[in-house]
C-alpha positions as CSV (number, residue, x, y, z in Angstrom):
1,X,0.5,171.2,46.5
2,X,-1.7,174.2,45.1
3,X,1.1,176.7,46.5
4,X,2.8,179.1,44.4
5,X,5.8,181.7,44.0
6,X,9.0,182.3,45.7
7,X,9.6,181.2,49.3
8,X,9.1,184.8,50.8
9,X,6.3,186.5,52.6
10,X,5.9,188.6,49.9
11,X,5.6,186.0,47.3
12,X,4.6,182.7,48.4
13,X,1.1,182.7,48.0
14,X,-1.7,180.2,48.3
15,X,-5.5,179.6,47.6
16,X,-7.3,180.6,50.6
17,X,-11.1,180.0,51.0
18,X,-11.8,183.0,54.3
19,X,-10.3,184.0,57.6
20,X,-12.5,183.7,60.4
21,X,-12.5,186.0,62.8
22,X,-12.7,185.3,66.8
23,X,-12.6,181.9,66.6
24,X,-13.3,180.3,70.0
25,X,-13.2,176.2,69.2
26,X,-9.7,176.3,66.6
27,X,-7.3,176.0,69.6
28,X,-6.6,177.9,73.1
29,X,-8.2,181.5,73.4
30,X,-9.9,183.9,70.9
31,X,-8.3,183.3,67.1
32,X,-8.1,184.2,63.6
33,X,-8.8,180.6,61.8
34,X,-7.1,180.8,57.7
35,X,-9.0,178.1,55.6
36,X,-7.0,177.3,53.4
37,X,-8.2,175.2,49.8
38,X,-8.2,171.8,49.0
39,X,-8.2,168.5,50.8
40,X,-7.1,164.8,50.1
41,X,-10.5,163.4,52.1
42,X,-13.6,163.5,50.8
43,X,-15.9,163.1,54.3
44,X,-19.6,162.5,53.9
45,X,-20.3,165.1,56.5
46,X,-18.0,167.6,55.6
47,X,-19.3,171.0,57.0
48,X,-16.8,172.7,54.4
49,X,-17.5,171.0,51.2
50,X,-16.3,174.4,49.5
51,X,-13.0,173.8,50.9
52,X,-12.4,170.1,48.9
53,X,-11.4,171.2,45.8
54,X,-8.3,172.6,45.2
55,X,-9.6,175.3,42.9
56,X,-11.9,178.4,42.8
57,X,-15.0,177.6,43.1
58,X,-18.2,179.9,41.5
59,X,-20.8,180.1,44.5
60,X,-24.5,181.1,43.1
61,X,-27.1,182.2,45.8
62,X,-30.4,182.0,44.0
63,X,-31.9,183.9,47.2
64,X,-29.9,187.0,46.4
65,X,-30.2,187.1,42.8
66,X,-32.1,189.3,41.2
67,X,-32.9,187.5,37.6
68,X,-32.2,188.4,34.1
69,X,-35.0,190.8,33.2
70,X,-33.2,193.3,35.9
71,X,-29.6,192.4,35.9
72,X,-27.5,190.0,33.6
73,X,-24.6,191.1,33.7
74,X,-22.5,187.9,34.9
75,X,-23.5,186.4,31.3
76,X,-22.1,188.7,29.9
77,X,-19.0,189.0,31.5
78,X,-19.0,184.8,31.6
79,X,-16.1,183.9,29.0
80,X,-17.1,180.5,28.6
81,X,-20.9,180.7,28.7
82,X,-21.3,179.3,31.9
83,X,-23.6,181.1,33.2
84,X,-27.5,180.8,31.7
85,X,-29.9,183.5,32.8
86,X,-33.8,183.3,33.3
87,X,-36.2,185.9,33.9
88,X,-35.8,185.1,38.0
89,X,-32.7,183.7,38.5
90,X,-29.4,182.4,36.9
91,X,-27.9,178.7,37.0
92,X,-24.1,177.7,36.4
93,X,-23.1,175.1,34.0
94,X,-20.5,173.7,36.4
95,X,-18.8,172.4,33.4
96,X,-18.1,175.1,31.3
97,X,-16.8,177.0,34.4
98,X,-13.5,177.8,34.5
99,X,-13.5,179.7,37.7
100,X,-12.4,182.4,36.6
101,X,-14.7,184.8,39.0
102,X,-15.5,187.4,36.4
103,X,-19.2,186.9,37.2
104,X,-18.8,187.6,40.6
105,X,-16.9,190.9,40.0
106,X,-19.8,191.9,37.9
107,X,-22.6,191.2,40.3
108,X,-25.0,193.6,42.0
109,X,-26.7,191.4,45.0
110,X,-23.4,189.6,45.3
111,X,-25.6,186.6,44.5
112,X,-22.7,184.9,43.1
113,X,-19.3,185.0,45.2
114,X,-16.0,183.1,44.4
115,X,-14.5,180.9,47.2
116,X,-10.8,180.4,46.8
117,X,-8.3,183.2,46.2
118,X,-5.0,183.8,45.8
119,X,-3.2,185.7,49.1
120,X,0.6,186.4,49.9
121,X,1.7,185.7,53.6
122,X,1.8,189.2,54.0
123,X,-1.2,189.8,53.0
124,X,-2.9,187.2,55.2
125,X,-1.1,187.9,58.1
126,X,-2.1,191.8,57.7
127,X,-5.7,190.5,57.9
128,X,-5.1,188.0,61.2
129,X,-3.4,191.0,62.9
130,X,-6.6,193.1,63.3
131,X,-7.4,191.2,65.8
132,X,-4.0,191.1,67.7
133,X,-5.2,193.1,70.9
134,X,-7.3,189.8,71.6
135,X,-5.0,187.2,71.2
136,X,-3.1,188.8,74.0
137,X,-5.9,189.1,76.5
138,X,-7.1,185.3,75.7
139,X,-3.9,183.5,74.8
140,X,-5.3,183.2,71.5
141,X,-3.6,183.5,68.3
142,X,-3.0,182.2,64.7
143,X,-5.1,179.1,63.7
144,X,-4.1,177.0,59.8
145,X,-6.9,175.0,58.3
146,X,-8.7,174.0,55.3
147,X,-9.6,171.5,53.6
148,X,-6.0,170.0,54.6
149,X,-3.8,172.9,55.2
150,X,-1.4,170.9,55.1
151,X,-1.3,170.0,51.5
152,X,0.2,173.5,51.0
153,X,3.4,173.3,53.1
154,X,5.6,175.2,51.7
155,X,2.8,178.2,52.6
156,X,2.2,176.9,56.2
157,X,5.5,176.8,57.2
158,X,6.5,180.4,55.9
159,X,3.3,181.8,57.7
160,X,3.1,180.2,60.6
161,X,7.0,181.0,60.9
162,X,6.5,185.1,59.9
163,X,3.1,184.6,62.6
164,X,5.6,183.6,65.4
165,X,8.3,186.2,64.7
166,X,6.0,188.5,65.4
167,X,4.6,186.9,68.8
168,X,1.4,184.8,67.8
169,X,0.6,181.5,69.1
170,X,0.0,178.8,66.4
171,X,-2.3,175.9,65.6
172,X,-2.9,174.2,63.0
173,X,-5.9,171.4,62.1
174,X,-5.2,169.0,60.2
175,X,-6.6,165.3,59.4
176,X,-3.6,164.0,58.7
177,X,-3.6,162.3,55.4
178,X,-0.7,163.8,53.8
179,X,2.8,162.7,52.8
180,X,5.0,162.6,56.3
181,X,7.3,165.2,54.8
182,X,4.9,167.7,54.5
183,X,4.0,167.7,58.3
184,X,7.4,167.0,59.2
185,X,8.1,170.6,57.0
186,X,5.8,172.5,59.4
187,X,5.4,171.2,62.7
188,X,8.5,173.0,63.4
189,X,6.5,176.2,63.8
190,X,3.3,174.7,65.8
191,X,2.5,175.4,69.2
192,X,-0.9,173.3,68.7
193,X,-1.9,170.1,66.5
194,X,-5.4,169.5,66.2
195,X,-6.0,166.6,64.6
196,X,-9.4,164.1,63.9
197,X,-9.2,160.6,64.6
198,X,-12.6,159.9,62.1
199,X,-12.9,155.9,62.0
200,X,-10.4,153.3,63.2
201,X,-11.2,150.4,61.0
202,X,-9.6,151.1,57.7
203,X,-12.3,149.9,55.4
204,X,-14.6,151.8,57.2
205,X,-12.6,155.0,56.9
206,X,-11.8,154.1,53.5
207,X,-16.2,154.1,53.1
208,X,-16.5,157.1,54.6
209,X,-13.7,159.5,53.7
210,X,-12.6,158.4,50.4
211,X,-9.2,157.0,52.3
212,X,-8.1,154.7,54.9
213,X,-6.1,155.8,57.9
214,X,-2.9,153.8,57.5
215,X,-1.2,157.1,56.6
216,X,-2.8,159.3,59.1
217,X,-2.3,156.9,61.9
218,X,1.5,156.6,61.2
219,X,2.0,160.2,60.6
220,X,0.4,161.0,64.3
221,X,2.8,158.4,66.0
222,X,6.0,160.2,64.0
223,X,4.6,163.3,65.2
224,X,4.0,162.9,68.5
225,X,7.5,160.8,68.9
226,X,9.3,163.2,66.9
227,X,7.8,166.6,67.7
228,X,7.6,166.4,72.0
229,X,7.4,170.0,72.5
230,X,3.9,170.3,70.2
231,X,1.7,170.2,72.3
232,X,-1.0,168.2,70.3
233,X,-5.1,167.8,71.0
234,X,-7.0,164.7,69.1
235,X,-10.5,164.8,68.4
236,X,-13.2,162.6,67.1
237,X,-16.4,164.2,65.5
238,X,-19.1,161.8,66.6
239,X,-21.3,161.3,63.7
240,X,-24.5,159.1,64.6
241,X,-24.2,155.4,63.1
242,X,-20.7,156.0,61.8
243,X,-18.3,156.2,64.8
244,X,-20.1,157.2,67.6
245,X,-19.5,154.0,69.6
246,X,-17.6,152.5,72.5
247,X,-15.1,150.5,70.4
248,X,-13.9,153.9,67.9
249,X,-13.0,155.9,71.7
250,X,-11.3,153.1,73.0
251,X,-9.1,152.8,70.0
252,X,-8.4,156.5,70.2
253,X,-8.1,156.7,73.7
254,X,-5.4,153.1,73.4
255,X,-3.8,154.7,70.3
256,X,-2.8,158.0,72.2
257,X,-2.1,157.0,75.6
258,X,1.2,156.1,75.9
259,X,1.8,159.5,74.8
260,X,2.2,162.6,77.3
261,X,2.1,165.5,74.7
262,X,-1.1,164.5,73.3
263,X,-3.0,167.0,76.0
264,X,-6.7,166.4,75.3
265,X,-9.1,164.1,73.4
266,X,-12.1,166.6,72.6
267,X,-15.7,165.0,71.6
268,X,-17.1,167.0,68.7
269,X,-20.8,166.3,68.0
270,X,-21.8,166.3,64.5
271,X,-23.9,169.1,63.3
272,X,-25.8,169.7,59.8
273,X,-25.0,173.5,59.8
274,X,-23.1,173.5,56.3
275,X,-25.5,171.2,54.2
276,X,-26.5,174.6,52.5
277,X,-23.3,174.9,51.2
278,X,-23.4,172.2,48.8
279,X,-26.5,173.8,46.7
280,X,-24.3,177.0,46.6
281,X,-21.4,174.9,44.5
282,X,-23.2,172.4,43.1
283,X,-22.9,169.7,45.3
284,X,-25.1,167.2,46.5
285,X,-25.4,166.8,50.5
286,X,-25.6,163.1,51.2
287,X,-26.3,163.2,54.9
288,X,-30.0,164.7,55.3
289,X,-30.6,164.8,59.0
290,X,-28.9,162.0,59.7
291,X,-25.8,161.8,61.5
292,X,-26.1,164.4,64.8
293,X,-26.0,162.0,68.0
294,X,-27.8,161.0,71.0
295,X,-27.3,163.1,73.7
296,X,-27.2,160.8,76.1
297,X,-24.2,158.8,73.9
298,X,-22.5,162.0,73.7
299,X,-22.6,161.7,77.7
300,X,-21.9,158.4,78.0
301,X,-18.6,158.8,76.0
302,X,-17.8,162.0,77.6
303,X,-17.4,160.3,80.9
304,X,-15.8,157.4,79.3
305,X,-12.9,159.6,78.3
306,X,-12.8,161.7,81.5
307,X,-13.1,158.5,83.5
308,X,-10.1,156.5,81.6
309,X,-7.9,160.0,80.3
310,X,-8.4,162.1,83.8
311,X,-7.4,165.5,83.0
312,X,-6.0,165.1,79.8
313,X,-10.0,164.5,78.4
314,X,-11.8,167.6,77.1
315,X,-15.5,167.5,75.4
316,X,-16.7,170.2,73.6
C-alpha cells in the first residue's frame, strides 16, 4: 500500500496520477474517473504505463521544451543532477531521479510535468464535485481507478464512503490481483465493479501481465458470492493475437454465468492511443501497431456474447 496518514478525510491521502473529467466508458452515466498510482500488473498494452509505478514519476516532453540556450532552469533546480541540458532540448537521467518534481515547478513550457501527487480525500472529492450537476442528470457519479486502485484501500474505502455520504454513485476498476482483504475492505462502498478478465490460461497471463490469474479469478468468485448487492460488469480488452479468440470468451462467459449480479460482459477493443506515453517516462512501448483487432472478430465475438449472455452482454 502507497497510502498515507490518519484514517480521515482530512488526512488520509494517496498518490494520485489525474481526475478525468466527464468520463463516459468508467461505469453508468457522465463521471469523474480518480487514477490513482501504482499497479501489481505489468500488461504489455498498458494505455497507462504512467500509472505502474507506485511513485512520482518526472514526465519530459521534448516537443514543448525550449532548450538550454533559452531556459535551464530545471538543472538548476535538479538536486541530484538529473537533469542534463543541450542547446535544444533537455534529457533525464532516470537514475539519478528522485522524483522529487522540482524541475517541473521551475519550468516555463511545462515541458516537464510530474505524474503522481499526493491528495487528501477532501481534496479529491472537492475536485470530483465540480461536476456534480451532471452526475444527477446522467446517473453518473464517482469512478476509482489506477493502476490498481485497489492497492490503496485504506484510501478507497474512506473516499468512496465520504463520495456516498454525500449522494454519488460509485465504481471502481480494478483487475483484480490484490490480496482478498483489500477488496473485501472496499466493496462495501461500491455500487459498480468493473473488472478485466485479460487471459484465462495462467501461463499465458503470467506472459503477458507479469502475473497469473489464480488470485484474480478467486477474488471475483468471493466477490460476487460475497458481495450480491454490487452490481458488477466484467470486461475483456481484446488485444489481436493475445486473447481475442473464441476459447478466452467462452471461459469468461462459463466463468460468470452462474452468477446473476454480474450484469454485463463489455468487449473492449485494444487501441494504441497511449504508446506516446512511454517516451514521456522513459519507457519503452513493446506493442508497435500490433495488437488492435479485426473488425470482423470483434463482430463475431460480440454476437457470441449477445447470443449466449442475452441481455446481460454489452460491447463497447
Amino acid at each position: 500500500m502507497w497510502e498515507s496518514g490518519e484514517d480521515s478525510p482530512d488526512r488520509l491521502t494517496a498518490l494520485v496520477v489525474n481526475i478525468q473529467h466527464f468520463s463516459t466508458h468508467d461505469g453508468p452515466g457522465i463521471r469523474s474517473t480518480v487514477f490513482l498510482k501504482g499497479c501489481s500488473l505489468s500488461c504489455k498494452w498498458c494505455c497507462n504505463p504512467e500509472s505502474l509505478s507506485p511513485k512520482p514519476e518526472l514526465a519530459c516532453n521534448q516537443e514543448r521544451c525550449i532548450g538550454g540556450e533559452q531556459c535551464g532552469y530545471c538543472s538548476a533546480a535538479c538536486p541530484e543532477g538529473a537533469i542534463l541540458v543541450t542547446s535544444n532540448n533537455v534529457a533525464v537521467d532516470r537514475e539519478r531521479c528522485n522524483g522529487c518534481g522540482k524541475c517541473a515547478e521551475v519550468c516555463p513550457p511545462r515541458a516537464l510535468k510530474m505524474f503522481g501527487r499526493r491528495m487528501t480525500v477532501t481534496e479529491v472529492l472537492a475536485a470530483v464535485e465540480r461536476d456534480q450537476t451532471f452526475y444527477g442528470e446522467s446517473g453518473g457519479g464517482l469512478t476509482l481507478s489506477g493502476g490498481e486502485c485497489l492497492l490503496q484501500p485504506g484510501f478507497a474505502r474512506a473516499l468512496l464512503a465520504e463520495a456516498r455520504k454525500r449522494g454519488l454513485h460509485t465504481a471502481i476498476e480494478t483487475a483484480g490481483n490484490v490480496p482478498w482483504n483489500f477488496m473485501a475492505m472496499v466493496l462495501p462502498q461500491v455500487d459498480v465493479m468493473l473488472h478485466d478478465f485479460k487471459l484465462s490460461d495462467p501461463g499465458a497471463h503470467r506472459d503477458w501481465t507479469g502475473a497469473d490469474n489464480r488470485r484474480i479469478l478467486e477474488n471475483y468468485r468471493r466477490a460476487y458470492e460475497g458481495f450480491p448487492e454490487v452490481r458488477f460488469v466484467a470486461r475483456i480488452p481484446l488485444i489481436r493475437g493475445v486473447n481475442d479468440d473464441v476459447a478466452h470468451v467462452r471461459a469468461v462467459m462459463d466463468f460468470i454465468r452462474p452468477y446473476p449480479n454480474v450484469a454485463e460482459l463489455e468487449l473492449l477493443p485494444f487501441h494504441n492511443f497511449g504508446a506516446g506515453k512511454y517516451e514521456l517516462i522513459g519507457r519503452c512501448w513493446d506493442m508497435g501497431d500490433a495488437g488492435t483487432p479485426h473488425g470482423e472478430t470483434v463482430a463475431r465475438l460480440r454476437a457470441l456474447v449477445q447470443t449466449e449472455l442475452g441481455y446481460r452482454a454489452a460491447a463497447s
